[in-house]
GUVEX-111567 format. One record per residue (C-alpha): x, y, z; residue in three letters. Coordinates in pm, whole numbers, plus 50000, padded with zeros to 5 digits. Example, Ala and Ser with C-alpha at 12.3 -4.5 7.8 and 13.67 -1.06 7.14 Angstrom:
2
<<51230, 49550, 50780>, ALA>
<<51367, 49894, 50714>, SER>
//
This chain:
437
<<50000, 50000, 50000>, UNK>
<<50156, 50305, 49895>, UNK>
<<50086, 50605, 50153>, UNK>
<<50315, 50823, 50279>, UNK>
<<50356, 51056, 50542>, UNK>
<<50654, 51297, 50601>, UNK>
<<50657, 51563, 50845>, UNK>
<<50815, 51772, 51163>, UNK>
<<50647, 51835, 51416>, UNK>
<<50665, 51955, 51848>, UNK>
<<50823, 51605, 51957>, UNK>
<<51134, 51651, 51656>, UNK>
<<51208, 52007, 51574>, UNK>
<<51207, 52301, 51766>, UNK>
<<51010, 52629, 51651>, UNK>
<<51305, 52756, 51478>, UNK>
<<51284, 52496, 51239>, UNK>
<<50904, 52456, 51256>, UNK>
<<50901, 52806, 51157>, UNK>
<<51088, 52740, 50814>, UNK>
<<50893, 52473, 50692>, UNK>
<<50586, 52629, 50777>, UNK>
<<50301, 52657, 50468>, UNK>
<<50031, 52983, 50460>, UNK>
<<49671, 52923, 50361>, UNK>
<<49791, 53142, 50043>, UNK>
<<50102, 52888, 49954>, UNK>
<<49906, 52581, 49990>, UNK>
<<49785, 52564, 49615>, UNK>
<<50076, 52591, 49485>, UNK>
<<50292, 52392, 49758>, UNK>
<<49960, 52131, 49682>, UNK>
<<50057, 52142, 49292>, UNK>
<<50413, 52102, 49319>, UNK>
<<50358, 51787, 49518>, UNK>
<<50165, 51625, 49275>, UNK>
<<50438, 51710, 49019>, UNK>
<<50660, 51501, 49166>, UNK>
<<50694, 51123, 49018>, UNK>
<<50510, 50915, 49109>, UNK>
<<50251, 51151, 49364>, UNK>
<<49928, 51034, 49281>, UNK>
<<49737, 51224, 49583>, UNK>
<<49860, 51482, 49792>, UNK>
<<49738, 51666, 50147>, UNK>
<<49982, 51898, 50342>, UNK>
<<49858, 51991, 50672>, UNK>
<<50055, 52328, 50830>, UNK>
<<49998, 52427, 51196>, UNK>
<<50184, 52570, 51470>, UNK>
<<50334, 52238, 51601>, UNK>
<<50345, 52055, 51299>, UNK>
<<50396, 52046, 50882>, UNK>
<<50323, 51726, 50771>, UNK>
<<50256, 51566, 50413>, UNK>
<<50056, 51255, 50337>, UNK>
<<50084, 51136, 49979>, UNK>
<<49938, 50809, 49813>, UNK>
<<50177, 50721, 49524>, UNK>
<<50188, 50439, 49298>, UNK>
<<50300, 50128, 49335>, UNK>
<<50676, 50049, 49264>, UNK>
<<50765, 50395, 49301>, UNK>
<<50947, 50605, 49589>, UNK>
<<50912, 50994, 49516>, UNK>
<<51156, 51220, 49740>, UNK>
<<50932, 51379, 49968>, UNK>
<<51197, 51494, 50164>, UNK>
<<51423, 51619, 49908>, UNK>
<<51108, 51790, 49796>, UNK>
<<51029, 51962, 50129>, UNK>
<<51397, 52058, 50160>, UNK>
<<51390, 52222, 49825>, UNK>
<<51088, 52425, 49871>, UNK>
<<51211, 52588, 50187>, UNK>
<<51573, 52640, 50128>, UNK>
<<51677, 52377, 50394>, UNK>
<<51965, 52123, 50336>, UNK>
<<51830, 51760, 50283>, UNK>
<<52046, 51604, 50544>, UNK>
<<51973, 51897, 50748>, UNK>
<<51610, 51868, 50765>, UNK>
<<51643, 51473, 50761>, UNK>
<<51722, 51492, 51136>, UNK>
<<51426, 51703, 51280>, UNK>
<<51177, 51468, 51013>, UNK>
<<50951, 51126, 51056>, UNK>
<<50817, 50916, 50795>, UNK>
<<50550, 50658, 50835>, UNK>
<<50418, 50414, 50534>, UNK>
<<50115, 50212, 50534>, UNK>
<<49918, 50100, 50794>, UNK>
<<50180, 50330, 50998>, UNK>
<<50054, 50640, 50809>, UNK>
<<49707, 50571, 50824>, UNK>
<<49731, 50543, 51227>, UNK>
<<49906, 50855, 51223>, UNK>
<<49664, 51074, 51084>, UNK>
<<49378, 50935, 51302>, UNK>
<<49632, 50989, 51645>, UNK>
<<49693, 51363, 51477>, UNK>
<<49302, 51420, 51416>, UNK>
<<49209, 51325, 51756>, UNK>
<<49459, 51500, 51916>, UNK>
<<49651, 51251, 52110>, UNK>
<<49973, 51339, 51893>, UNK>
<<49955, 51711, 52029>, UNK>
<<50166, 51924, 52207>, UNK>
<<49841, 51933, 52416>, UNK>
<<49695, 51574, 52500>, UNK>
<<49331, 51535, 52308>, UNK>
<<49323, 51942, 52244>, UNK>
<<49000, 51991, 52024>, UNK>
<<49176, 52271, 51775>, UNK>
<<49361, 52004, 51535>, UNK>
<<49059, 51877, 51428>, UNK>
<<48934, 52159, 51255>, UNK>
<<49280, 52224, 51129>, UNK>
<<49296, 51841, 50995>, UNK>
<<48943, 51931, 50849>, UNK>
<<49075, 52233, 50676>, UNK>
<<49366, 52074, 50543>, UNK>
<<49141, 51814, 50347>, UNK>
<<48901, 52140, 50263>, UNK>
<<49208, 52307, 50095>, UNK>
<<49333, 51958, 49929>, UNK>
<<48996, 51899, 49755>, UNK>
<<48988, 52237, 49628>, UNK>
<<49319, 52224, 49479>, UNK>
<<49210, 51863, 49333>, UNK>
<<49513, 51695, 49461>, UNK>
<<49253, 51423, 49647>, UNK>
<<49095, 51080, 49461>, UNK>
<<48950, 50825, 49666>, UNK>
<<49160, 50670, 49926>, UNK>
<<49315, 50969, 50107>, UNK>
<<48991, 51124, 50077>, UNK>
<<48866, 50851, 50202>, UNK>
<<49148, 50801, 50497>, UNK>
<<49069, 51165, 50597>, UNK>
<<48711, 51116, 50605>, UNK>
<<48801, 50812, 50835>, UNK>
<<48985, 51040, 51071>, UNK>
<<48727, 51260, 51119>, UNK>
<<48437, 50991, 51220>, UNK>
<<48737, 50827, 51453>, UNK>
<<48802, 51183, 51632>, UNK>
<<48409, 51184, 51661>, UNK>
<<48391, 50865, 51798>, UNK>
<<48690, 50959, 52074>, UNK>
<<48527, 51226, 52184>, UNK>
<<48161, 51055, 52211>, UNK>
<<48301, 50747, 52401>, UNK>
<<48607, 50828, 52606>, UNK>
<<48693, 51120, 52796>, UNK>
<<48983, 51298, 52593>, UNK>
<<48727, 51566, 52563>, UNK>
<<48723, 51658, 52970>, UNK>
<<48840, 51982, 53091>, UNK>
<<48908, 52086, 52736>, UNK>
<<49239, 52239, 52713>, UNK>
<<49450, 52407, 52434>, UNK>
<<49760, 52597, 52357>, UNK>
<<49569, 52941, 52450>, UNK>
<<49466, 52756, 52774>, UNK>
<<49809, 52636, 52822>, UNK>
<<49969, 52992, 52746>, UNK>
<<49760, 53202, 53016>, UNK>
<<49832, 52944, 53264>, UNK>
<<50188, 53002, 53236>, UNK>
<<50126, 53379, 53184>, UNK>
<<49928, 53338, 53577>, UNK>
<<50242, 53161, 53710>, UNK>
<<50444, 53424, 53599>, UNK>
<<50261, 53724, 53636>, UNK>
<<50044, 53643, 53913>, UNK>
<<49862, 53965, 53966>, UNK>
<<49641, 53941, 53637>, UNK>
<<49356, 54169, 53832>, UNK>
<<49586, 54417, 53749>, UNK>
<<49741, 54379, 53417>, UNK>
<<49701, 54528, 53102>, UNK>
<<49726, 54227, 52836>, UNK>
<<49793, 54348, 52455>, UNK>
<<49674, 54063, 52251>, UNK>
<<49817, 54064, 51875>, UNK>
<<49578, 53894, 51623>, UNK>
<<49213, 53769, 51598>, UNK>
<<49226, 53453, 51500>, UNK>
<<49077, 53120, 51695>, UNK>
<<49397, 53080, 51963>, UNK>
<<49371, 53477, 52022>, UNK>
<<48990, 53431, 52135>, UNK>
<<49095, 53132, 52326>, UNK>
<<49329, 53354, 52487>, UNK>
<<49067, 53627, 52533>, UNK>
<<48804, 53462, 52729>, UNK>
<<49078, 53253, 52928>, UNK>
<<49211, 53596, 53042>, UNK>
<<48832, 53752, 53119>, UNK>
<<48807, 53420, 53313>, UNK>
<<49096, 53480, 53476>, UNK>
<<48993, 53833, 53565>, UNK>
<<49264, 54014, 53349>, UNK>
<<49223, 54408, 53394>, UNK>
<<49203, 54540, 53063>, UNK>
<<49236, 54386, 52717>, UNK>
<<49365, 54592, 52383>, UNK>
<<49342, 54335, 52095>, UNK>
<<49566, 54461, 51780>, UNK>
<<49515, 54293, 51441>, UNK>
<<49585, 54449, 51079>, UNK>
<<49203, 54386, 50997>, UNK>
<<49050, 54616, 51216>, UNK>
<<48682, 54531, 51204>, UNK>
<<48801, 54194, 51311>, UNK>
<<48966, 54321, 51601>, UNK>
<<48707, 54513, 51720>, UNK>
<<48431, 54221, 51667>, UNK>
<<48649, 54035, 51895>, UNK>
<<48641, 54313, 52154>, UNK>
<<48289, 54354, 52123>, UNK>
<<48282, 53955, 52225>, UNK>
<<48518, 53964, 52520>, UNK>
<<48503, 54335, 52657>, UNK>
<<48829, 54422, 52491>, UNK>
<<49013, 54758, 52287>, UNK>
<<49050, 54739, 51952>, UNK>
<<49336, 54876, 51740>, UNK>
<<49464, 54895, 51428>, UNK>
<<49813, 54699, 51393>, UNK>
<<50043, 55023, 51270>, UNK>
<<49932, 55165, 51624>, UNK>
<<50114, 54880, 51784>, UNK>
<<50429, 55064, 51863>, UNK>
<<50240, 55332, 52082>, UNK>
<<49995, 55067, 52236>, UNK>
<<50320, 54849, 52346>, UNK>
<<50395, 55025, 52664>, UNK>
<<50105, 55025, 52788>, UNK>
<<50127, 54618, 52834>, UNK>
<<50230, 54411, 53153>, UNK>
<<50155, 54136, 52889>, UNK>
<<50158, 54041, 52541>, UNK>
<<50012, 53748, 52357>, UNK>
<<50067, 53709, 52018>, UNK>
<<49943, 53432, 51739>, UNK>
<<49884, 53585, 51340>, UNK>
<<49960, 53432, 51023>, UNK>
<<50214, 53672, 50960>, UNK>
<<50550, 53525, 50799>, UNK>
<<50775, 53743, 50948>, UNK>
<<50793, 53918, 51300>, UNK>
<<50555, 54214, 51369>, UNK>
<<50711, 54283, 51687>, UNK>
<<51136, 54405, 51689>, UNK>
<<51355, 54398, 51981>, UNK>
<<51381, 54798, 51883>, UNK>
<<50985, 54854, 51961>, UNK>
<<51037, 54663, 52257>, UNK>
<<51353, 54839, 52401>, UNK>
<<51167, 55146, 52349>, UNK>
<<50850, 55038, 52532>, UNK>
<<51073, 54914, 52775>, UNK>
<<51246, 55258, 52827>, UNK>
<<50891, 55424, 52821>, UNK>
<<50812, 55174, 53096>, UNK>
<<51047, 55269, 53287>, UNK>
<<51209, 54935, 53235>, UNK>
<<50881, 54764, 53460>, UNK>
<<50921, 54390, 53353>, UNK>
<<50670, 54297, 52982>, UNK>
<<50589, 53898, 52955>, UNK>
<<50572, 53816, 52623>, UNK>
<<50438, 53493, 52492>, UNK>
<<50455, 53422, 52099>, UNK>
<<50206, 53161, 52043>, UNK>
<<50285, 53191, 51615>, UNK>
<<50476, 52952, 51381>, UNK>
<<50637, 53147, 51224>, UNK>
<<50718, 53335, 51513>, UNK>
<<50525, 53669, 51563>, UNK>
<<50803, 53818, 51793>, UNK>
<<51172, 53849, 51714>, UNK>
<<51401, 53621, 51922>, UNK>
<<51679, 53904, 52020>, UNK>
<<51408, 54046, 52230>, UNK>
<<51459, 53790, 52512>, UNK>
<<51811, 53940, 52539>, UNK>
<<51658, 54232, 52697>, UNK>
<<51668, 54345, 53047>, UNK>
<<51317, 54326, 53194>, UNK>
<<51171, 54142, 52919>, UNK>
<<51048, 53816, 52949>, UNK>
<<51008, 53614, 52609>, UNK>
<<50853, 53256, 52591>, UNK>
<<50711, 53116, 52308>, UNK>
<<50496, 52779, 52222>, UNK>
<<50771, 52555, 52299>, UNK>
<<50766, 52650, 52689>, UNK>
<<50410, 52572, 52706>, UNK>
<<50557, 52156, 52785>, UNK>
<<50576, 52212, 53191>, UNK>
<<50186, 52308, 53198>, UNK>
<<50098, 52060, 52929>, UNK>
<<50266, 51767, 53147>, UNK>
<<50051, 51867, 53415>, UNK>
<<49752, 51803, 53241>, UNK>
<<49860, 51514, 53055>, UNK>
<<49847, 51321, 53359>, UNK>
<<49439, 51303, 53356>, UNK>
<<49387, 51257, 53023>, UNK>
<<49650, 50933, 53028>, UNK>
<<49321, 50680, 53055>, UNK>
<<49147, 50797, 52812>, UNK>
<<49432, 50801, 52545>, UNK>
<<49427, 50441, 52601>, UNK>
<<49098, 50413, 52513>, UNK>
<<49158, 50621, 52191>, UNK>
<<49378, 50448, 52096>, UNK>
<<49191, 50132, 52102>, UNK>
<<48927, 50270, 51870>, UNK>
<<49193, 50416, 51655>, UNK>
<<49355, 50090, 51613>, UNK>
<<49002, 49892, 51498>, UNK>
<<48962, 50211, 51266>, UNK>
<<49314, 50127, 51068>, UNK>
<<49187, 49777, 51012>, UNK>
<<48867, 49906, 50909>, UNK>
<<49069, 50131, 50656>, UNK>
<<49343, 49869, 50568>, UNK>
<<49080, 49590, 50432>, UNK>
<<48897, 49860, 50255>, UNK>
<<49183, 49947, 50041>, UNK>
<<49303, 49544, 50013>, UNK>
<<48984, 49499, 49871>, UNK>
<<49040, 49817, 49616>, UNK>
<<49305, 49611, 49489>, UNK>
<<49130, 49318, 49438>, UNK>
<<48819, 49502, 49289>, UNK>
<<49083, 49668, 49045>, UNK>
<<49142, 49284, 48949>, UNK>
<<48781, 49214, 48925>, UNK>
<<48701, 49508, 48687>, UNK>
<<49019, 49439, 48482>, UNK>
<<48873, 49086, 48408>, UNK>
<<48528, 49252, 48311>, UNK>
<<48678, 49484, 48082>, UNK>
<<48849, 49180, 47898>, UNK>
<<48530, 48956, 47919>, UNK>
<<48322, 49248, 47801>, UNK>
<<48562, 49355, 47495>, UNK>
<<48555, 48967, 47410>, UNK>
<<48184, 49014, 47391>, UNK>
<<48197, 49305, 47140>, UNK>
<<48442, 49133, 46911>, UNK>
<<48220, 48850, 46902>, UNK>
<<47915, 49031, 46849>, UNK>
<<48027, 49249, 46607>, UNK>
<<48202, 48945, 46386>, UNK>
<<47838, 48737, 46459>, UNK>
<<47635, 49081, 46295>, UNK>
<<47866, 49076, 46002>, UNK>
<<47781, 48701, 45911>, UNK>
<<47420, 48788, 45990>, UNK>
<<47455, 49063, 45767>, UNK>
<<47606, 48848, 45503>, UNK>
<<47293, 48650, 45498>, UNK>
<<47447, 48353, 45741>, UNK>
<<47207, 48114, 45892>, UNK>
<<47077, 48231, 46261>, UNK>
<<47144, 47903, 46398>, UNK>
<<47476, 47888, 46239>, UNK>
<<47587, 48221, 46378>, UNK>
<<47492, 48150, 46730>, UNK>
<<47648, 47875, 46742>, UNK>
<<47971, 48022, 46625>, UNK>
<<47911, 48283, 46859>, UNK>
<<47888, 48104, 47153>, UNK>
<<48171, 47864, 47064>, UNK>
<<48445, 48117, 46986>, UNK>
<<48327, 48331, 47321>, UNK>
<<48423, 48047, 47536>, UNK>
<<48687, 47938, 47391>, UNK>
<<48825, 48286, 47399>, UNK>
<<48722, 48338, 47760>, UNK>
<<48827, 47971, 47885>, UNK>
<<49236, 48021, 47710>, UNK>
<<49385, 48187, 48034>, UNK>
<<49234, 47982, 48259>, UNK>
<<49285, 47648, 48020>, UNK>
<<49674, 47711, 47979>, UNK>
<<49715, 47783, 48356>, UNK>
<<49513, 47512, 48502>, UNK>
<<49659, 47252, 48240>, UNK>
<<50043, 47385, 48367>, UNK>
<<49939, 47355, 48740>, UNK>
<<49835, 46989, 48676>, UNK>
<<50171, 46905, 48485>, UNK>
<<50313, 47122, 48830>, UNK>
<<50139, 46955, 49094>, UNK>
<<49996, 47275, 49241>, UNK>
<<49705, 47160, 49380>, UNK>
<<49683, 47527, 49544>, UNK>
<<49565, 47689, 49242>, UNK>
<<49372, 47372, 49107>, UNK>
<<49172, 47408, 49433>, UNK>
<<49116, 47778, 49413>, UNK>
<<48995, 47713, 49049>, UNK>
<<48788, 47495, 49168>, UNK>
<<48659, 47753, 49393>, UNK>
<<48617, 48021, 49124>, UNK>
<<48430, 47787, 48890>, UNK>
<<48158, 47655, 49132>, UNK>
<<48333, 47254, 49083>, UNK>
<<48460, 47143, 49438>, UNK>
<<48718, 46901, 49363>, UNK>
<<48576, 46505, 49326>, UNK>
<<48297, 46589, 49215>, UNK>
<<48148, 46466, 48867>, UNK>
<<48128, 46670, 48580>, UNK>
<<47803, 46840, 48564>, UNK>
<<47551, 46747, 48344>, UNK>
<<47447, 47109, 48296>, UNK>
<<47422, 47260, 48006>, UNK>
<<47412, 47658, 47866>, UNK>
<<47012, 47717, 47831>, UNK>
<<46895, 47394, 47992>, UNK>
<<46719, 47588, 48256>, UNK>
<<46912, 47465, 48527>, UNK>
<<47236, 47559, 48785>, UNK>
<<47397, 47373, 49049>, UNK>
<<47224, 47465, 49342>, UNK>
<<46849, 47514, 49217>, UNK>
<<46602, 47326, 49307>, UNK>
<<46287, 47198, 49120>, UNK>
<<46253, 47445, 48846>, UNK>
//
């Protein structure tokens, strides 16, 4: 079975190098195109988050495409570089993978419910780019009634918890006197409201949300009690923040160690936490060089995420039981693609017998042959042609003593071995099997 996945993600890179092989809702077209470019790509996903860029690729059989090489190129990364932060899983392997990723118990956050709708998107973005046929459609579509399932029957689902959670938590153990913060929070996207109501929860002061859509900012605020602002008013916002939050799309920084030193200096050098919840990262990395400010970003989020893992242990365990009766479930349905491919191969021959026959049968009817005549020649040249194969390969098994195939033939043709010839014949009104007409 040919099905590939290649990818990076939490558990094998840090966000340095997440970061670079990172794909944007914009690039995925083309990055989606390119794939299937590439010999022997017959299908192609890519799924891009903040902890992980994976590709899943059915390809045909007998060939090996360089996914790697191919991810490599498109970034700018040495192969061998990239080789050590990557995993690969084939088959059956890659199949379970993508159900563990869709249900979350491959997060950075044990059984956190946001992958799922970024799994879900993925396959969205595939379809539209036509890179999907049936059986990674198919294995997606699989995931997604599996996640279901986990979070109907176990409970991976309790206490939900993600990233955003995870980041204000550590934001509380740090700066414990929330009551009295000002948090800037720098986008508008899903983890930002996350963030949002987390903080309201957590009785944060006062909230100025900054995103370069303003309308979107501001329909945030109007959902959590927040300020809106436009992003270019950033720099003048900034000192005004005990803490800052930050998790756009953007593929470079938005925030320099230059703003910060000067919010810093406005501040009168009273401590900023900054958390940069963005891959890419939304804040540049020098800034953690500076005096009284205190940079963390996604990868610092494991301390609070081990905490919770802990509860959630259980219930992985009974994931993972459903997920591993779901990759059977998928397995024999694509075993049996490849035997239906053999059973419509051997209609297309039977059937393109047929029309030769029939059309060389019209021409003698047209040539003012006997009916009789014609149907019997009909019917005699059909079988013969149809019964050759089978003939030639059941008279070399005898001469071979393989009674294996002899007894699957025997199988295939309704004749269990010992038993008489039949006495049926074509149009006698009768099969083995039938009683009384």
């Amino acid at each position: 079975m040919p099905l590939i996945v290649l990818g990076v993600n939490h558990q094998t890179a840090p966000v340095d190098v997440r970061e670079r092989v990172a794909v944007g809702e914009t690039q995925l077209p083309a990055a989606l195109r390119a794939l299937l470019a590439l010999p022997g790509v017959e299908e192609a996903a890519l799924l891009s988050t903040c902890n992980r860029t994976e590709l899943y690729a059915h390809t045909g059989e007998g060939t090996a495409p360089d996914l790697l090489g191919w991810l490599a190129r498109q970034h700018g990364i040495d192969r061998d570089v990239l080789a050590a932060y990557t995993y690969q899983h084939h088959d059956t392997e890659a199949a379970r993978h993508l159900f563990r990723v869709a249900t979350g118990l491959d997060s950075l956050v044990l059984g956190e419910p946001q992958i799922l709708g970024q799994v879900k998107a993925a396959w969205q973005q595939a379809r539209a780019a036509g890179s999907l046929r049936t059986p990674l459609d198919r294995l997606f579509q699989q995931g997604f009634q599996v996640a279901k399932r986990v979070r109907t029957d176990t409970r991976i689902g309790a206490h939900p918890v993600s990233v955003a959670y995870a980041g204000v938590r550590l934001v509380r153990q740090v700066f414990a006197e929330l009551d009295r913060a000002t948090v800037l929070l720098v986008g508008a996207g899903d983890t930002i409201e996350l963030a949002a109501r987390h903080l309201v929860h957590a009785e944060a002061k006062r909230l100025l949300i900054a995103n370069r859509t303003l309308e979107h900012a501001q329909a945030l605020a109007s959902r959590v009690g927040g300020y809106a602002l436009p992003l270019p008013e950033l720099p003048r916002h900034l000192p005004e923040a005990d803490v800052v939050i930050s998790a756009t799309a953007a593929r470079e920084p938005i925030l320099h160690a230059t703003t910060v030193r000067e919010a810093l200096r406005l501040r009168r050098q009273r401590p900023m936490f900054l958390l940069d919840l963005a891959v890419p990262r939304d804040i540049e990395a020098t800034v953690a060089a500076l005096p009284n400010a205190y940079l963390y970003t996604i990868d610092d989020l494991e301390q609070v995420i081990r905490e919770n893992k802990a509860s959630r242990q259980a219930a992985a365990e009974q994931a993972t039981a459903i997920i591993d009766l779901a990759v059977e479930h998928y397995m024999a349905w694509w075993r049996a693609q490849g035997r239906q491919d053999s059973l419509r191969a051997l209609r297309r021959a039977a059937e393109h017998a047929k029309s030769e026959a029939l059309a060389r049968a019209r021409e003698r009817l047209a040539g003012g042959e006997a009916a009789e005549a014609v149907l019997a020649r009909l019917a005699h040249q059909l079988t013969n042609q149809l019964l050759h194969a089978p003939s030639t390969a059941l008279r070399q098994a005898a001469l071979d003593g393989d009674a294996t195939t002899l007894a699957v033939a025997a199988r295939l043709f309704g004749a269990e071995a010992g038993m008489p010839p039949s006495d049926d014949r074509p149009g006698d009104g009768r099969r083995s099997g039938d009683g009384p007409a």
